[in-house]
TIBA-836733 format. One record per residue: residue number from 1; y negated, z, x negated of N, C-alpha, C in turn. Coordinates in nm, 3 decimals. Last residue first. Example, Ala and Ser with C-alpha at 12.3 -4.5 7.8 and 13.67 -1.06 7.14 Angstrom:
! TIBA-836733
  pos      n.y      n.z      n.x     ca.y     ca.z     ca.x      c.y      c.z      c.x
    2    0.225    0.708   -1.285    0.106    0.714   -1.367   -0.003    0.787   -1.290
    1    0.569    0.780   -1.319    0.450    0.780   -1.230    0.330    0.780   -1.320
***
This chain:
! TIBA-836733
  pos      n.y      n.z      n.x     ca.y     ca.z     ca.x      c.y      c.z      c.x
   61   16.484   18.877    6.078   16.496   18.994    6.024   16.658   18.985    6.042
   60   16.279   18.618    6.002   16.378   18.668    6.049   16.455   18.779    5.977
   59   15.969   18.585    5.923   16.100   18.558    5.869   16.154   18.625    5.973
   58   15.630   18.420    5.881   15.680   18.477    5.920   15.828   18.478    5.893
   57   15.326   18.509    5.759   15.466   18.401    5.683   15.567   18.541    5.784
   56   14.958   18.384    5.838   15.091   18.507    5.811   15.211   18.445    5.755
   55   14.785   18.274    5.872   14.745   18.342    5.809   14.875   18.452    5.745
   54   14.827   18.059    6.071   14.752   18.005    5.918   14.721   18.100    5.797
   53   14.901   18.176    6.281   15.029   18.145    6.241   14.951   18.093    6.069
   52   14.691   18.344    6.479   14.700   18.344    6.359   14.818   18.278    6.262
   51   14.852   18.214    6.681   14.724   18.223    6.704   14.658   18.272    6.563
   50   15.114   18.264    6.716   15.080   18.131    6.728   14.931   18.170    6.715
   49   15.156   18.569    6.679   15.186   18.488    6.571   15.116   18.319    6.584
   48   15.112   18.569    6.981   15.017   18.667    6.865   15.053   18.583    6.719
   47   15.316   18.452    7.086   15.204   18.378    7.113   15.108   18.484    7.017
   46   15.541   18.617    7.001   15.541   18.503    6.946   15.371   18.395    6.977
   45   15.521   18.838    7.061   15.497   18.824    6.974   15.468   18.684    6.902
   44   15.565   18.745    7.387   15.420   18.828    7.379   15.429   18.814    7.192
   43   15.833   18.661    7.365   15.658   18.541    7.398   15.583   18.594    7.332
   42   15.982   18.862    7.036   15.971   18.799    7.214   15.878   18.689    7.246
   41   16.114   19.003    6.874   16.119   18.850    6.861   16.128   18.817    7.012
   40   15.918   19.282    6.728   16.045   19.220    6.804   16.036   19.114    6.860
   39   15.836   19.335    6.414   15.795   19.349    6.515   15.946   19.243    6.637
   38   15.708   19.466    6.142   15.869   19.440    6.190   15.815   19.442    6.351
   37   15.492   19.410    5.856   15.544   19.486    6.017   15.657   19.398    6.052
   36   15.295   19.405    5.646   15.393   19.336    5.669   15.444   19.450    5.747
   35   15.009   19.344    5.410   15.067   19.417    5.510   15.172   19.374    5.542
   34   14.953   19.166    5.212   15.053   19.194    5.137   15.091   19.313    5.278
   33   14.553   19.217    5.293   14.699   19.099    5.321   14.776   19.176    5.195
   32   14.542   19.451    5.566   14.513   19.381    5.477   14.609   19.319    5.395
   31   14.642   19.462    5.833   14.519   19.501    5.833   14.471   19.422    5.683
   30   14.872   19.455    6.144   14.837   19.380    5.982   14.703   19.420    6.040
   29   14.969   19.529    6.387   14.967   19.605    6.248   14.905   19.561    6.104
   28   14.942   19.309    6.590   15.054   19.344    6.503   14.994   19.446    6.398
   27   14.687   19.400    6.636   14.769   19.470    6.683   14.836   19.464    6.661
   26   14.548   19.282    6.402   14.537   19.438    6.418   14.622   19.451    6.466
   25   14.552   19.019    6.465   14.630   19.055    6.325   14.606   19.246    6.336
   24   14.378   19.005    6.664   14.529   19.000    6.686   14.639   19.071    6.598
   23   14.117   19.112    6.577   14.225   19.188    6.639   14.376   19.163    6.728
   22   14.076   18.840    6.413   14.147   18.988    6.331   14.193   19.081    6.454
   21   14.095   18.666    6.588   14.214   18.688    6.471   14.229   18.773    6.423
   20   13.865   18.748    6.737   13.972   18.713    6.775   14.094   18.757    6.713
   19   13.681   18.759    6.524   13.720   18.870    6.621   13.820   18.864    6.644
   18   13.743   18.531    6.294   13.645   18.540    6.399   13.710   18.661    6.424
   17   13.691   18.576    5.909   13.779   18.536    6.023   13.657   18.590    6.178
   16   13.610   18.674    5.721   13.544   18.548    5.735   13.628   18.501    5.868
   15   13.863   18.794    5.603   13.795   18.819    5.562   13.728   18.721    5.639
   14   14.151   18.857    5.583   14.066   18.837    5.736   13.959   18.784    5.711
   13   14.355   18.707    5.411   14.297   18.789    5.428   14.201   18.773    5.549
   12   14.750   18.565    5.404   14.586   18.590    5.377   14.483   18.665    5.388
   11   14.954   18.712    5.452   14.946   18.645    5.334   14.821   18.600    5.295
   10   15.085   18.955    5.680   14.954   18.937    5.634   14.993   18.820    5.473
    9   15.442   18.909    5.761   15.356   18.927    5.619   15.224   18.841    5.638
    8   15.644   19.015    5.966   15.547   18.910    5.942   15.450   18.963    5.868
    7   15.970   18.975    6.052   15.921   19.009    5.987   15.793   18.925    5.953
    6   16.107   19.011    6.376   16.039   18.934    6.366   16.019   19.012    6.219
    5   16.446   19.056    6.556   16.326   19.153    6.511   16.241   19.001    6.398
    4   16.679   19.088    6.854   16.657   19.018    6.756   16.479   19.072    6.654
    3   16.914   19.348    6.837   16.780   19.287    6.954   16.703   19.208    6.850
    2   17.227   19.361    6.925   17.111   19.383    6.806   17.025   19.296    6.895
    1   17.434   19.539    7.155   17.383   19.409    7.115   17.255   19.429    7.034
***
């Protein structure tokens, strides 16, 4: 069974951002914007995406 997978593209930049956001946007892997990680379509990703969601574009893989 395929395990469902998240694609999420940095589209803005951190720049001026609080702590928070950027080390969310760290642990997905995003560091600077046009980054973009494959990450797996669970809570734990999905509440990291809800918390920066103003900064990324997310798709289905």
């Amino acid at each position: 069974m395929a395990e469902n997978k998240l694609s999420i593209l940095l589209a803005k930049s951190l720049n001026g951002r609080g702590k928070e956001q950027t080390a969310v946007a760290h642990s997905l892997g995003l560091k600077r914007p046009g980054d973009t990680t494959v990450q797996p379509d669970n809570a734990a990703t999905a509440g990291k995406v809800a918390k920066i969601s103003h900064l990324v574009v997310v798709t289905k893989v």
